[in-house]
N, C-alpha and C positions, 0 to 999 in steps of 0.2 A: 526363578522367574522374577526380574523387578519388573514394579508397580507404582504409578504414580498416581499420590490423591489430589484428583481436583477440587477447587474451592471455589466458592460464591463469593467475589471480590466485595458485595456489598454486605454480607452477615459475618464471613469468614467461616462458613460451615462446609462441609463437606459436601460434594457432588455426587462425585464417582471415582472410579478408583477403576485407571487405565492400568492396562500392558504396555511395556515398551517394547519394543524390540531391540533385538541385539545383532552384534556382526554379523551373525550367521543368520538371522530371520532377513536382512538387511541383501545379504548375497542369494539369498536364496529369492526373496521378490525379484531382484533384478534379473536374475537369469529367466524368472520367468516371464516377463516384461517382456524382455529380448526375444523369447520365443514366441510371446504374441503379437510383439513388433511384425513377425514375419509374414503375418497375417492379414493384421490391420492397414499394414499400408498397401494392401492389396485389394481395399475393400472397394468396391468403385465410390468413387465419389459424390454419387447423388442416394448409395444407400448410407453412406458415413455424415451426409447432412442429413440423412431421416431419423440416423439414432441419435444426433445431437440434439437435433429439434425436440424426440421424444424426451429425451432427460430435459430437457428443458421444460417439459409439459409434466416429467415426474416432478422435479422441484418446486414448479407451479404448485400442485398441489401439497405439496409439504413448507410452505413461506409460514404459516405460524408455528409450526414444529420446530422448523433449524430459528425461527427468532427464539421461540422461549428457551431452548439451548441456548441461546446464546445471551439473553438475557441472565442466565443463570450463570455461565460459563465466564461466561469473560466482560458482565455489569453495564451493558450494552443499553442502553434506551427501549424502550421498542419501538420507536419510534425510526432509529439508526438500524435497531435489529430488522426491522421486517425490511427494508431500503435493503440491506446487505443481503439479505437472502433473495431478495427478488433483481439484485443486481447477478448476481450467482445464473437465472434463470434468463436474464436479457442479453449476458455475456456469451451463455452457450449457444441463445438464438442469435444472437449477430455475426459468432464466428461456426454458425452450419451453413452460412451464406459464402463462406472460404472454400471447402474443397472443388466446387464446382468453378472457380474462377482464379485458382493459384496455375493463372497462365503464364508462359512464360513468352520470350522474344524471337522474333526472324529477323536475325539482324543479316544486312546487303555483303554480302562479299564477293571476290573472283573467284571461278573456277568450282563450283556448287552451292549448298545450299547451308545453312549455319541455322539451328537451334539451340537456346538455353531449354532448360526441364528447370522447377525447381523441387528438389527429392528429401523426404523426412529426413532425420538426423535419426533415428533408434529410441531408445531411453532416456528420457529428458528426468534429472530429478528437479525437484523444486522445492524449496525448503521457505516455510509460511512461517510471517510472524503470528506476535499473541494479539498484536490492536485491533487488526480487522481481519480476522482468520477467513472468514467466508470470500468476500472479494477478494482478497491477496491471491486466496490458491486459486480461482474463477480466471483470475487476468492469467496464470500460469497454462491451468491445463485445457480451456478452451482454445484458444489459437495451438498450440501444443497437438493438441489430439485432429482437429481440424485439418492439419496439415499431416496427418500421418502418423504421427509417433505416439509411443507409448509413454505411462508417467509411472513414477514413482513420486508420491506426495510427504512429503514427514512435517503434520502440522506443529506448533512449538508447544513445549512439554504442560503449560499451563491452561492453553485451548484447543484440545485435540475433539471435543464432542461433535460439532459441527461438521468437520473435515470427515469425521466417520462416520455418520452418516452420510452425507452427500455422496462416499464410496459406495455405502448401500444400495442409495438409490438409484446409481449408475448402472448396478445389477438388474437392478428390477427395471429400469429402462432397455435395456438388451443388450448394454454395450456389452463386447466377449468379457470373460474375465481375465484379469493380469493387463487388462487396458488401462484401468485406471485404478491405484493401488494405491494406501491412504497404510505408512508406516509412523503410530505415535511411537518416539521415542528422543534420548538425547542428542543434543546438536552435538554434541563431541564423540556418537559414538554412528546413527543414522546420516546424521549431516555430512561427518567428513566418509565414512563410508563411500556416499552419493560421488565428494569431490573425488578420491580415491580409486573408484572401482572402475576400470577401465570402458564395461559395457554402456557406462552414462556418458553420455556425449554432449550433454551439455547441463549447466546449472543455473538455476534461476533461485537467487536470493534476494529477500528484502529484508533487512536489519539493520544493526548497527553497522557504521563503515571500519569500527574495526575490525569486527567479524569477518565483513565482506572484503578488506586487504589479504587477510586470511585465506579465503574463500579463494580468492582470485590468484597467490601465488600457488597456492595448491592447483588450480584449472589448469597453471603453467606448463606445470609438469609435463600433463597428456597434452597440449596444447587443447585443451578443451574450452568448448563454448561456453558464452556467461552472459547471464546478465542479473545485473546489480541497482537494485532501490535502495539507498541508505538514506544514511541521515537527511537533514533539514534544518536551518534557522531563518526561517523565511522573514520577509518584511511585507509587513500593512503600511504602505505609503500615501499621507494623508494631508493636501495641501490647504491654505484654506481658502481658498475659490472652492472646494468640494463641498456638497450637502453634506453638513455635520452632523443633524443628528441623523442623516441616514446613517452615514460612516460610521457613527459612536454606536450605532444600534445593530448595524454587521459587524464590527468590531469582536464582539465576546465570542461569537457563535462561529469565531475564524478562528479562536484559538481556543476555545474551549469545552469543541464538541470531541467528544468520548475524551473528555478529561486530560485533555491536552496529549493525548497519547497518539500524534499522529504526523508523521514526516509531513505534514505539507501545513505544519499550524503556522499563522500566522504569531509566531511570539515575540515578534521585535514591531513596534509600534512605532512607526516615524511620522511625528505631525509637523508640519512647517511651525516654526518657531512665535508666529504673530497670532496664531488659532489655537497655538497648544492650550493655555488654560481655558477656552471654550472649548475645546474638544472633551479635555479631562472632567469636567464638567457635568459634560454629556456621558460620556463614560461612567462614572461613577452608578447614576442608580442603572443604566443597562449593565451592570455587573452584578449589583445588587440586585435585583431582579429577575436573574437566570434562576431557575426553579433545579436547584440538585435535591434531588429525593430517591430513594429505594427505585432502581429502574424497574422494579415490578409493579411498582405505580405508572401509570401511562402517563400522565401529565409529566413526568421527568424531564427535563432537558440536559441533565448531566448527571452523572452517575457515578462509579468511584475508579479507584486506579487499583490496578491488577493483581497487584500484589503487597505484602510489607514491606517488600525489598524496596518497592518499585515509592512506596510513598517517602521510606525514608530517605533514599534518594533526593528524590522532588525537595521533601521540609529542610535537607541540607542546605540549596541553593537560597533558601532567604536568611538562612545568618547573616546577620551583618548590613543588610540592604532596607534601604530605604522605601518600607510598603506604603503606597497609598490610598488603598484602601481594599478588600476585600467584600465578597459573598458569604455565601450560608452554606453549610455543610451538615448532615445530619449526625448526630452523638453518637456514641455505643459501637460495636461490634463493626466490622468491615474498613475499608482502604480508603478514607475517605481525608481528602484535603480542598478547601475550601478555591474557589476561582479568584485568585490573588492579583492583582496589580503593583508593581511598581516601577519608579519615577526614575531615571538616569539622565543622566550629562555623561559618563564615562564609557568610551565604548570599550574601554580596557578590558570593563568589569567581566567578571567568570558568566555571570546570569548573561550578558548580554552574549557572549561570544558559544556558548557551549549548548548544547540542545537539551532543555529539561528535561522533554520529555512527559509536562504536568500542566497541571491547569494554570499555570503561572504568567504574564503577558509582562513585558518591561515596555516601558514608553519613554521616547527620547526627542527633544525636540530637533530639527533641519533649519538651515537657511535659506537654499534654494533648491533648485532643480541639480546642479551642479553635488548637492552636499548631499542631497537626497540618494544618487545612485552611488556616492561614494560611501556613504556609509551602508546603504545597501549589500555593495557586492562585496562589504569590508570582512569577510566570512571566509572559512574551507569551504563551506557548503553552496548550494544553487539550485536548490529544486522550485522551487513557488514563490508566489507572492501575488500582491495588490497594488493598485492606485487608485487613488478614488482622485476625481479632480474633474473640475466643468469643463477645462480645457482639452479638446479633444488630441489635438498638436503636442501638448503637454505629457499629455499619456503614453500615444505613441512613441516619445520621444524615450522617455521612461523607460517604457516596457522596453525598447530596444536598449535601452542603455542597459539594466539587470540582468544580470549575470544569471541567470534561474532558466529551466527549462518550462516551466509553466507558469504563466504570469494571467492577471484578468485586471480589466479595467471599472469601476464601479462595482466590481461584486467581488468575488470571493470564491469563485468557481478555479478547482484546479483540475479534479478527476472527472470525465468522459470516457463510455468505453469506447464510443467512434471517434475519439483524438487521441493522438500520441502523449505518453506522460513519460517522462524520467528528468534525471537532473544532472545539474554543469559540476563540473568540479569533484569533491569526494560526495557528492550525494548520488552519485550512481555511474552504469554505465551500460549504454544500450539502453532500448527504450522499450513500451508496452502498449497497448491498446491501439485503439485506431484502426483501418482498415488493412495496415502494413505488416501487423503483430505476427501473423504467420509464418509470412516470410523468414522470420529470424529465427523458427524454429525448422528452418532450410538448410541444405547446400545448393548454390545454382550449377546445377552440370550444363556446358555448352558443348556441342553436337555438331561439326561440322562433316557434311556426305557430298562427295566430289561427286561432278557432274560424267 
């Protein structure tokens, strides 16, 4: 039997010490899955929004259990942790609002009468990152299960506590069992399993986009369903007609909440070229003054990176580069890298073009509106971004010109569970949340019955 030991990314001590599973735990959930599929999607519709509603009222009561999991697990704030666990809980109440209105169309024709249905898919797996394990798998298997089908879960091998739990509590909510099934084990042996196994009909990853080309030629095969959140290099676009020091003060908390570990960080900083050194300015002690401390202190506002791998990673991309100044980080034991700024002219550069990943922000100055979106969408990637600017015209203009599936004007808002999220380009494909999310856990059968 392999085992894998979890770690406290801020001490670097020990957790727990999971099961993985393996190919045959892996085929053996699915078949059962499949056979509770045969079930579930039979369940009528307004008793299948009553047991979502109740896990939703299980979870309710368990939001400081899965946060200090998850404060322990994966160095989370608790302030981000209790947020993510209670997103967990809003996600399930917003899509028990689905089964009863996954209507479908009468559309006019000659000669009878013509309906769509739209009908589960079977066994959806869904393969969770380690940044935000609670939400990620939330935007998965609520709309997922809402709609009919069954899940197999496999949280990622470093944050699997939360994700097991939640399976828990799914039981103790009523849901049948093999409805919702929570495999910790490896991406190369659960993961491709999931792409592999014929009974999963479709997959839902978020990770890196190399993974997820991965991911996607493999769906090929079965022509299987997908969808895909990867990567990000998004842009904070900062002109100076905008309130600077609000901007300089939303700034850090756009890229360096859960320690830069987040596809939609803002880590490419674009100020108009006449504001830049008053922006940087402004920036400097709003960087300096982010409070990273032991997320088991509550006053935290940033916490550490997930792993060693994951830090050393990160400290690679500042060889060589021109920092301009940095934050505080605490000594001794745990994954901890400081919330870093620096300064470019060069969009050549690796830090500018490649995703950290870390608490690290580059800042770059623009000439106009024109230079603005072209450096912008100058990326593989396209999932988020910002404008901050008084011009409203300006904005719009902006936002429509970037290449990104989630943009905000004045803030810094990218995720809603009642809006659509995904991204252009290699940052994803297909989308999530919103009120449309179920559907894509469909097929629309159309019906026509002669007169």
């Amino acid at each position: 039997m392999s085992t894998f030991t979890v770690l406290n990314p801020a001490t670097a001590r020990p957790v727990a010490e999971v099961r993985l599973a393996s190919v045959e735990d892996t085929d053996a959930a699915v078949a059962a899955a499949h056979e509770a599929f045969q079930t579930w999607r039979s369940v009528a519709p307004g008793e299948r929004a009553r047991l979502l509603r109740r896990f939703a009222a299980v979870v309710e009561d368990h939001i400081d259990e899965l946060a200090e999991l998850e404060v322990r697990n994966a160095g989370h704030t608790w302030g981000n942790a209790r947020w993510e666990a209670g997103n967990v809980r809003d996600l399930l109440n917003y899509y028990s609002g689905a089964p009863e209105r996954l209507t479908g169309k009468q559309i006019p024709v000659a000669g009878g009468l013509d309906v769509t249905f739209h009908e589960p898919l079977g066994v959806v797996g869904i393969i969770v990152p380690w940044n935000f394990p609670m939400p990620i798998a939330a935007w998965g298997f609520a709309p997922a299960l809402a709609a009919g089908n069954t899940v197999v879960l496999k949280p990622a091998e470093l944050t699997p506590l939360t994700a097991v739990r939640i399976g828990e509590l799914a039981l103790e909510a009523g849901l049948p069992e093999h409805v919702l099934t929570i495999l910790p084990g490896a991406g190369t042996v659960v993961g491709e399993r999931f792409v592999s196994h014929p009974l999963v009909r479709k997959i839902v990853f978020t990770g890196s986009t190399a993974v997820g080309r991965r991911i996607m030629a493999g769906c090929a095969e079965q022509v299987k369903h997908v969808t895909l959140e990867l990567g990000g290099k998004s842009s904070n676009i900062v002109f100076a007609d905008a309130d600077l020091p609000a901007a300089a003060a939303a700034a850090p908390y756009a890229v360096f909440d859960n320690a830069g570990q987040d596809c939609c960080a803002r880590s490419r900083i674009l100020v108009e070229r006449r504001a830049y050194d008053d922006f940087m300015a402004l920036l400097e002690p709003a960087v300096r003054g982010l409070r990273v401390l032991d997320p088991s202190d509550e006053a935290s506002e940033m916490g550490p990176l997930i792993s060693a791998g994951q830090r050393t990673r990160v400290t690679g991309y500042l060889d060589g580069v021109d920092v301009a100044f940095t934050g505080s980080a605490p000594d001794g034991d745990g994954f901890w890298v400081p919330p870093t700024v620096v300064a470019l002219e060069d969009p050549s550069a690796r830090i500018w073009r490649e995703e950290v990943f870390g608490p690290v922000a580059a800042v770059m100055p623009f000439d106009d509106e024109a230079d603005a979106i072209a450096k912008a969408n100058d990326t593989d990637y396209g999932l988020s971004g910002s404008i901050f600017t008084r011009d409203l015209g300006a904005g719009l203009r902006v936002a429509r010109g970037v290449e990104a599936g989630n943009l905000s004007v004045n803030s810094h808002s990218s995720v809603r569970y009642w809006t659509p999220f995904g991204g252009y380009k290699q940052s994803g494909l297909g989308r999530e949340l919103g009120p449309d999310a179920p559907y894509a856990f469909t097929e629309e059968k159309n019906v026509f019955i002669a007169h």
